[in-house]
C-alpha positions as CSV (number, residue, x, y, z in Angstrom):
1,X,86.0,159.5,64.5
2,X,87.9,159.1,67.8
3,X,88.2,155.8,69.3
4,X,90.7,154.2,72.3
5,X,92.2,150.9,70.2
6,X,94.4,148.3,71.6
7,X,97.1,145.9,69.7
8,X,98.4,142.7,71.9
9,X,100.5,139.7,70.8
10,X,103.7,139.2,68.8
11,X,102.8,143.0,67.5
12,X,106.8,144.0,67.1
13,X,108.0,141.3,65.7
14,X,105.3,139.9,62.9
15,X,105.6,144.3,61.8
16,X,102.2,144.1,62.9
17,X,102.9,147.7,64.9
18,X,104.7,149.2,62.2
19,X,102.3,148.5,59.9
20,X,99.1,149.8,61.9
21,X,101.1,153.2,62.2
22,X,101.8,153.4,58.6
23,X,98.2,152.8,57.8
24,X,97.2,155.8,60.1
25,X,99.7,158.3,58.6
26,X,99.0,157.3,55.1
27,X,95.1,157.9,55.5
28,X,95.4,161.1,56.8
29,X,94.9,160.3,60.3
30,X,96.5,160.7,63.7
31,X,97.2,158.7,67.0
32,X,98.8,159.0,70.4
33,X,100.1,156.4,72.3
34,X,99.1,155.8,75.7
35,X,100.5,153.2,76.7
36,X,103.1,150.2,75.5
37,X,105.0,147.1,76.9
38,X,107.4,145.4,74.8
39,X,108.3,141.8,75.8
40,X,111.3,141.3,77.1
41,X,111.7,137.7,75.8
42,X,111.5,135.4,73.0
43,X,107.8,134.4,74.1
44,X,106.7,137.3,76.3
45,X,103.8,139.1,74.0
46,X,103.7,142.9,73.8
47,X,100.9,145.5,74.3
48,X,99.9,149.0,72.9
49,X,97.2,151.2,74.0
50,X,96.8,154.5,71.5
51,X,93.7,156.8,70.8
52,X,93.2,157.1,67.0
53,X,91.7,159.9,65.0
54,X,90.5,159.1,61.1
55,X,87.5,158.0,59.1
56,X,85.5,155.2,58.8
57,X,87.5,154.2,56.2
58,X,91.0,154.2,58.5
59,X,89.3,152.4,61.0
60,X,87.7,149.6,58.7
61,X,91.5,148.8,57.1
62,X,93.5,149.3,60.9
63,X,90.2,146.8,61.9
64,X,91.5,144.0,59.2
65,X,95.0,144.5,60.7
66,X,94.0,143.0,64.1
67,X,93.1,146.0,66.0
68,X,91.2,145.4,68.9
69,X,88.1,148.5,68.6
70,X,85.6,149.1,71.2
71,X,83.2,146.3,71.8
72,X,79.6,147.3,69.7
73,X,77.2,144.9,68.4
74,X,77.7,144.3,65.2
75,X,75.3,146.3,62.3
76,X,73.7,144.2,60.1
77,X,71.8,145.0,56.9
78,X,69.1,142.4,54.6
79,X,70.2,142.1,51.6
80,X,68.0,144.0,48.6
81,X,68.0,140.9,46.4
82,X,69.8,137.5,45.3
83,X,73.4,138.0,44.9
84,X,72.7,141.9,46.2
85,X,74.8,142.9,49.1
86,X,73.9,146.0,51.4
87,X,75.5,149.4,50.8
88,X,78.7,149.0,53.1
89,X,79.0,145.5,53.6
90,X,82.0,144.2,55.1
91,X,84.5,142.2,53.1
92,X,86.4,139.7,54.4
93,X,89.8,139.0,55.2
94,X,91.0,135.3,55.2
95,X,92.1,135.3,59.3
96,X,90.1,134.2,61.8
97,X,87.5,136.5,62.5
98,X,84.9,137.8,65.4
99,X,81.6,139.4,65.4
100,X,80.2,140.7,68.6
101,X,76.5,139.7,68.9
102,X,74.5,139.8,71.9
103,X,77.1,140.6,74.2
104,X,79.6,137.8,72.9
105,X,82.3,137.4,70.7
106,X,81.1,134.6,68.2
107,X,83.9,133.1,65.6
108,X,82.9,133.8,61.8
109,X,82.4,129.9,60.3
110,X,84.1,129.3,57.2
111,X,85.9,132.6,56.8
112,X,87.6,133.2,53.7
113,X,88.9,136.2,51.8
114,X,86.6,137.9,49.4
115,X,83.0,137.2,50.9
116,X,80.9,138.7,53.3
117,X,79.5,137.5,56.6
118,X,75.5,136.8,56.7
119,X,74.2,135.9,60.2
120,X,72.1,132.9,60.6
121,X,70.1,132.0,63.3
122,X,72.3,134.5,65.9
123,X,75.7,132.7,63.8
124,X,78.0,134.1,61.9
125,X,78.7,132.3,58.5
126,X,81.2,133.5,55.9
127,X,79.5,133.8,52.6
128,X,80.4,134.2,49.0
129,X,78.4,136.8,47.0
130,X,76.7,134.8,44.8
131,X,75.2,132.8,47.5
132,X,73.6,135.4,49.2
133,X,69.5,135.5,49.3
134,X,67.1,138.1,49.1
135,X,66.9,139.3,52.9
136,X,69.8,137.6,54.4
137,X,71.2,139.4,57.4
138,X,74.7,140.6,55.9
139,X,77.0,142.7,58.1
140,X,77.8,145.7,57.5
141,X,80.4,148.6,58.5
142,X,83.6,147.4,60.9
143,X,82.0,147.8,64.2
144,X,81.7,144.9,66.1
145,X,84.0,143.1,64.0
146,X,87.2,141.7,65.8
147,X,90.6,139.8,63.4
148,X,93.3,137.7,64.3
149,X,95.9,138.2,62.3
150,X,98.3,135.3,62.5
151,X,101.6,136.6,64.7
152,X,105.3,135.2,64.7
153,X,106.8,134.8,67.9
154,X,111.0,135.6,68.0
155,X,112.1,132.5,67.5
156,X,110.0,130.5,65.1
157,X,108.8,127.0,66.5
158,X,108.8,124.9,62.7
159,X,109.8,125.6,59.1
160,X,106.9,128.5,58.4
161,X,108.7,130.6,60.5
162,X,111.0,131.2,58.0
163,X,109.9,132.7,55.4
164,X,110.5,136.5,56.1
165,X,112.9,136.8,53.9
166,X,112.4,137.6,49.8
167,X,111.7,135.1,47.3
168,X,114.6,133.5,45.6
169,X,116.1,130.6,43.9
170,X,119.0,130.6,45.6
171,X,117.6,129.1,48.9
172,X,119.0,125.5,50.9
173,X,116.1,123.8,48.7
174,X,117.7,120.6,50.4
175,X,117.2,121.6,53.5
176,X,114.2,122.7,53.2
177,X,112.4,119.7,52.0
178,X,113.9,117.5,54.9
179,X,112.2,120.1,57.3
180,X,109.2,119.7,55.0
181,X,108.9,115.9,55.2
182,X,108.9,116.5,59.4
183,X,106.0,118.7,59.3
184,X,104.0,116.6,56.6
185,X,105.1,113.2,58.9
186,X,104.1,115.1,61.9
187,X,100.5,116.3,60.1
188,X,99.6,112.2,58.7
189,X,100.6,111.1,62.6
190,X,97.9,113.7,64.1
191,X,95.6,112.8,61.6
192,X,95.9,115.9,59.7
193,X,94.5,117.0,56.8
194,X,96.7,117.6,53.4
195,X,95.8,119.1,49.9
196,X,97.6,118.9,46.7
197,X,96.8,121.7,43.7
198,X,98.7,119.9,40.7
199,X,99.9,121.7,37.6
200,X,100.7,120.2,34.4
201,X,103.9,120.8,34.9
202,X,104.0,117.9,37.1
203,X,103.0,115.3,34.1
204,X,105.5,117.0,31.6
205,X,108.9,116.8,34.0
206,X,107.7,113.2,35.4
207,X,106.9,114.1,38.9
208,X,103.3,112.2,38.9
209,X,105.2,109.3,39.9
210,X,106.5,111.2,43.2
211,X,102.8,112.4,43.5
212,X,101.3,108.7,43.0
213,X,103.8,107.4,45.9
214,X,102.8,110.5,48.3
215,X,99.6,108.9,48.0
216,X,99.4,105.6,48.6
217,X,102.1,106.8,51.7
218,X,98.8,108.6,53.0
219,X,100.2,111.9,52.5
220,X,97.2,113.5,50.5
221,X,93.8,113.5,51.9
222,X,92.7,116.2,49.1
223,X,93.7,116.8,45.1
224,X,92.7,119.9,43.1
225,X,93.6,120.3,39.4
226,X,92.3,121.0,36.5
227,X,91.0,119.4,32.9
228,X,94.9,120.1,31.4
229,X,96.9,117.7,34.2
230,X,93.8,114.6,34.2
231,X,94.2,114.1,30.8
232,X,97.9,114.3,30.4
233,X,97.6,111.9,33.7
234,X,95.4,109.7,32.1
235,X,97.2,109.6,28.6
236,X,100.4,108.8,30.1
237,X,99.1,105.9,31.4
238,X,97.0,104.9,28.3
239,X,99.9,105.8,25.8
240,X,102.9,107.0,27.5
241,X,102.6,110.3,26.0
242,X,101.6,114.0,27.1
243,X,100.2,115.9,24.7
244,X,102.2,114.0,22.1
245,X,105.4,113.8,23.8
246,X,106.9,110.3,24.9
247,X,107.6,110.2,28.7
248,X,110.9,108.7,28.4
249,X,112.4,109.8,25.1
250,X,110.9,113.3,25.0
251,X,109.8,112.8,21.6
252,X,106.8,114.4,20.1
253,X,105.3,112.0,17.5
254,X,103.4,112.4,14.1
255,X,100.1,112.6,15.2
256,X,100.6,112.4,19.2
257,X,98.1,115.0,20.1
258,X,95.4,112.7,19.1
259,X,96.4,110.8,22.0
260,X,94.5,113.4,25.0
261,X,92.0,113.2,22.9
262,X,91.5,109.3,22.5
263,X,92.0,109.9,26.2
264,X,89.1,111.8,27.0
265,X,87.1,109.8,25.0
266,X,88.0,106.8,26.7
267,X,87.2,107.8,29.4
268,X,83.6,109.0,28.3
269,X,82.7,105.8,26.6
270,X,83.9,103.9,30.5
271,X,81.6,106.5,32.3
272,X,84.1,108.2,33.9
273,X,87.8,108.1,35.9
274,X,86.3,106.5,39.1
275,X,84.3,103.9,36.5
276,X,87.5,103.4,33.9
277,X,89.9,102.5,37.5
278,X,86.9,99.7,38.0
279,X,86.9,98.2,34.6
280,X,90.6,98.0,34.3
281,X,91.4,100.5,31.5
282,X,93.2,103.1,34.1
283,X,95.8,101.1,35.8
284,X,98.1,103.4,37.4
285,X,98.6,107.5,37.7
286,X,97.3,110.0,40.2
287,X,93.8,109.8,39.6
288,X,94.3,105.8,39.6
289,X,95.7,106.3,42.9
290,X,93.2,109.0,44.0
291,X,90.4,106.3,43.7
292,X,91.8,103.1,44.6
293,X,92.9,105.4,48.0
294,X,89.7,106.7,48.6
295,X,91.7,110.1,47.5
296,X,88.6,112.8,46.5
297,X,89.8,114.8,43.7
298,X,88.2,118.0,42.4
299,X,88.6,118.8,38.1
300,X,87.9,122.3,37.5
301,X,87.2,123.3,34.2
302,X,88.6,126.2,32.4
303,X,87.5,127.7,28.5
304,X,91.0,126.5,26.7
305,X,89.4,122.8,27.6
306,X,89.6,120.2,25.4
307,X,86.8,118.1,25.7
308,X,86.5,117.6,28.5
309,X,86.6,114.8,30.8
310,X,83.2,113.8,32.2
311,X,84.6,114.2,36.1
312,X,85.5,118.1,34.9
313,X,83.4,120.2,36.9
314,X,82.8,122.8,33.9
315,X,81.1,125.5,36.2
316,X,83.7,127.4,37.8
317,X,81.5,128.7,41.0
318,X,80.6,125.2,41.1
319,X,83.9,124.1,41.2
320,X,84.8,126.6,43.8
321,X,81.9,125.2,46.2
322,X,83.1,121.5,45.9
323,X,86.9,122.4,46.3
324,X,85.6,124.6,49.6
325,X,84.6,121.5,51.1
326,X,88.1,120.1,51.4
327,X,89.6,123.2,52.1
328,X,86.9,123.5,55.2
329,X,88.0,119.7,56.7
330,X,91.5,121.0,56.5
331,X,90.8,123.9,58.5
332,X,88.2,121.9,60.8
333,X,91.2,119.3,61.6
334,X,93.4,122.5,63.2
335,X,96.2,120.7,61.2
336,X,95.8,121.4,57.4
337,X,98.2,122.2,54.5
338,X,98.2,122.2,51.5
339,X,100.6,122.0,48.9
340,X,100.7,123.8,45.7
341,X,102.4,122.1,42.5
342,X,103.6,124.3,39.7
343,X,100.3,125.9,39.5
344,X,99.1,129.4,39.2
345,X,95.6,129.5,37.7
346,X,94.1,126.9,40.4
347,X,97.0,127.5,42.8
348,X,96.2,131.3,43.2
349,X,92.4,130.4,43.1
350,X,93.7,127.9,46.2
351,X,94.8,130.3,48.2
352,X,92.5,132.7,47.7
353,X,90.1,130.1,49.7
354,X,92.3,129.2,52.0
355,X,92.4,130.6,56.0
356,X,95.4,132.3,57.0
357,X,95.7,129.4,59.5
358,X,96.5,126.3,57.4
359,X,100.1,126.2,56.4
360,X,100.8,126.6,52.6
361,X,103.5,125.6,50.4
362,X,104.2,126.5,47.1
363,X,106.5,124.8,44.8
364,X,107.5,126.5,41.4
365,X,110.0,128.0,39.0
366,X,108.6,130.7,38.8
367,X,109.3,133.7,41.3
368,X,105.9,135.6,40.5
369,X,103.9,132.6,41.7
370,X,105.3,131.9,44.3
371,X,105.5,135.4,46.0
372,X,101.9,136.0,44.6
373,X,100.6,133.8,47.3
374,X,103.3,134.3,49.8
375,X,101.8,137.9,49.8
376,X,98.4,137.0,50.9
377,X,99.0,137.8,54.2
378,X,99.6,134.1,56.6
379,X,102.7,133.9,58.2
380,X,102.3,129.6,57.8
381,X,103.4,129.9,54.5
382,X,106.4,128.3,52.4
383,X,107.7,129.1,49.2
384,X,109.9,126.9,47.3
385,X,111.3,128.6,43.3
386,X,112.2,124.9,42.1
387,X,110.8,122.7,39.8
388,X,108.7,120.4,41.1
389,X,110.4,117.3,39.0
390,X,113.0,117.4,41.7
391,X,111.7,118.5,44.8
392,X,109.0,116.0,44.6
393,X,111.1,112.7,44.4
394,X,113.3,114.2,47.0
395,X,110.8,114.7,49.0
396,X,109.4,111.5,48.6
397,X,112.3,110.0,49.8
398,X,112.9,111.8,52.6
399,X,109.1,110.8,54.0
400,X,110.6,107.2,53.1
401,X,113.2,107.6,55.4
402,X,111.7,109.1,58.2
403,X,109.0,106.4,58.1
404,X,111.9,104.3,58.3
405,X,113.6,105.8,60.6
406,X,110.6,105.3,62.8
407,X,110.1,101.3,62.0
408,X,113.9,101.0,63.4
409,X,113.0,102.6,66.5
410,X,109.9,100.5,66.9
């Protein structure tokens, strides 16, 4: 294949450039540049015009790097079966993404990485596999297809702008929190939209209590977690314990695991978290603070559950569907972030749902984690290696004094 491909936009200095030419040399193929303009300023966007030579296959992965290709109406395929895509369907990326139907450029709805695109009455709709019926239209091939990756412009306009740098503990963690606590004070006074994936990490060091503040302070519009931090949540409040161990003392006592499961149980024999808050028997914790805030909160189950608790959502792909609905109102609101808590299982399943375009944080003490979802590919992201038992009450308190801050001024 020969085709004439253009690149525009902060191309030089997201590597965006770099990278497309890298791609073509490393799949055997070759290109000539016909034309490029470099902007001469911190704002000024470049442009490069080249003629590319390569496969289908070249094209398809330069394509997902925000190459602009010809314009062709999109190929479309039915699908065989349920749950049977098309040979050569196209798989997604999670940036916003174009399909050229009918002589227009029509934005993909719901895109996220992983899933294919099925058109529906002349609209594109992201889809994941398993949802796919037997003679859905699903697209096929790259042509027709057009991606925006997310750019950086020179000089980075907020706090994801920094982030170009490699993962390490040895980062102004300070510093970075009080630019945090702008950008999450900025997103509740636009009426954003802001998720929270917990780990139980964040019952064990004591940082539920930051968590509970964050939201009743309105700073959480979304929780994800899964079986393991509800019932350590809910047991801490019941007997001060998790898994055993006393909050305050750090002691594990004779017989303390008994305690999640008393915990469970109490909560099946209530008829659930949102039905136990009601009755009185859970008084305070995140989940109490979910419901008495009109917080939604999505359990996921996993198999190493205990019990579990009858809010768990046990079927993962059911799970997925119910967390997608959040993660869609935080795109919808065109200011969404969310904020992952010392959680890899859920936090990685988070982000693997997430659009490039709403900003990410992750907070953990471990490096891997953190610069496992730092690689997906969004330039809006944030990654913090800290444990979230301090950088949660700090950041608390630095909301606190911004919001103070703001009543003086009033």
């Amino acid at each position: 294949m020969r085709e004439v491909v253009e690149l525009k936009g902060h191309i030089i200095d997201s590597m965006i450039l770099p990278k497309v030419l890298d791609t073509i040399i490393e799949m055997g193929g070759d290109f000539e540049i016909l034309e490029l303009r470099v902007g001469k300023t911190k704002v000024d966007e470049s442009y490069c015009k080249m003629i590319v030579e390569g496969d289908e296959k070249l094209f398809e992965e330069l394509e997902k790097l925000g190459v602009i290709l010809p314009k062709k109406e999109v190929k479309v395929a039915p699908a065989p079966a349920d749950k049977v895509l098309p040979d050569g369907f196209y798989a997604t990326t999670h940036h916003p993404t174009y399909v050229y139907i009918n002589g227009e450029w029509k934005k993909v709805k719901n895109i996220e990485m992983d899933c294919v695109i099925v058109i529906e009455n002349g609209e594109p709709v992201c889809k994941r596999q398993g949802l796919v019926k037997k003679g859905d239209l699903v697209v096929i091939g790259h042509e027709g297809i057009r991606v925006e990756v997310p750019q950086r412009p020179r000089e980075p306009t907020d706090i994801f702008g920094f982030m170009t740098s490699d993962v390490s503990a040895e980062k102004p963690v300070n510093s970075l929190i009080k630019k945090l606590a702008r950008e999450m004070k900025r997103i509740k006074d636009e009426n954003g939209f802001i998720i929270h994936v917990v780990g139980t990490a964040v019952a064990h060091t004591g940082a539920d209590a930051a968590l509970a503040e964050l939201i009743r302070m309105g700073y959480c519009q979304a929780l994800f977690t899964g079986n393991g931090f509800a019932v350590m949540d809910i047991e801490k409040q019941l007997f001060g314990t998790t898994l055993g161990m006393d909050k305050d003392t750090g002691k594990v006592y004779k017989g303390g695991y008994r305690n999640h499961l008393v915990a469970i149980n109490e909560m099946w024999k209530a008829g659930g978290i949102r039905k136990a808050v009601e009755k009185g028997i859970l008084k305070s914790g995140v989940l109490y603070e979910c419901v008495k805030n009109n917080v939604p909160f999505v359990i996921a189950g996993s198999i190493r559950d205990d019990g579990p608790l009858p809010d768990t959502i046990t079927d993962v792909m059911e799970a997925q569907d119910e967390m997608r609905k959040y993660i869609r109102q935080a795109d919808a609101s065109g200011n969404g972030m969310c904020i992952i808590w010392a959680s890899m299982l859920h936090g990685i399943a988070t982000g693997n749902m997430l659009p490039s375009t709403v900003k990410t944080v992750i907070v953990d003490m471990n490096p891997y984690v953190v610069t496992r979802l730092l690689d997906r590919g969004t330039t809006h992201a944030l990654g913090i290696v800290s444990d979230p038992g301090v950088v949660l009450p700090m950041l608390v308190n630095e909301l606190k004094k911004l919001e103070e801050e703001e009543e003086k001024e009033k």
